[in-house]
C-alpha positions in Angstrom: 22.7 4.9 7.5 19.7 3.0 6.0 16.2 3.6 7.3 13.8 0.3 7.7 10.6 2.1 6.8 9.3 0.5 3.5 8.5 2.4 0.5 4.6 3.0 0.5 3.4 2.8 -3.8 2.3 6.1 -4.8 -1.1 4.6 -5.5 -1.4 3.7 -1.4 -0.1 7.5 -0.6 -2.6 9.0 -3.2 -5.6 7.1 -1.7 -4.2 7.8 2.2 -3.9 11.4 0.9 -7.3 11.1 0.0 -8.7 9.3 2.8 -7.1 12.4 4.8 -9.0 15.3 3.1 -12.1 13.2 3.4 -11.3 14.0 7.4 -11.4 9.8 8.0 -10.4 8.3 11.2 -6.9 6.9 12.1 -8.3 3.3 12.6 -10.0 3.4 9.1 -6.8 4.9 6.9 -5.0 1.7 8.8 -7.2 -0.8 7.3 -7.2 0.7 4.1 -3.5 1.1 4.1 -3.5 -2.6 5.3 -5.3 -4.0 2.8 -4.0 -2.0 -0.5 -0.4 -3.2 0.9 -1.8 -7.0 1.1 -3.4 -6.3 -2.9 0.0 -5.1 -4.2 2.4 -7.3 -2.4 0.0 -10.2 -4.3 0.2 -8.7 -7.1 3.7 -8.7 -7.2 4.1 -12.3 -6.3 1.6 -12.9 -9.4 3.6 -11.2 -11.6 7.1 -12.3 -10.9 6.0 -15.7 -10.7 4.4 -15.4 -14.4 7.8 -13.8 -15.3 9.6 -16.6 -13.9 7.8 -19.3 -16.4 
């Protein structure tokens, strides 16, 4: 049985790990989480679409 929970970069868990220890709020690690997720899945695209030339 496959699970549908995406793999999270271990960049993203380091700084959520982080961002725990430092005692920050729920709502905060969310929008961190939200936007390091946005930067890589970019980054991604950027790459694989300079690959693909």
């Amino acid at each position: 049985m496959q699970c549908n929970i995406p793999k999270i970069h271990p960049t993203i868990k380091r700084c959520l790990t982080h961002l725990e220890v430092l005692g920050t709020d729920d709502k905060t690690k969310q929008i961190v989480y939200m936007y390091l997720q946005t930067l890589y899945k970019e980054m991604s695209l950027s790459i694989k679409h300079s690959n693909d030339r």
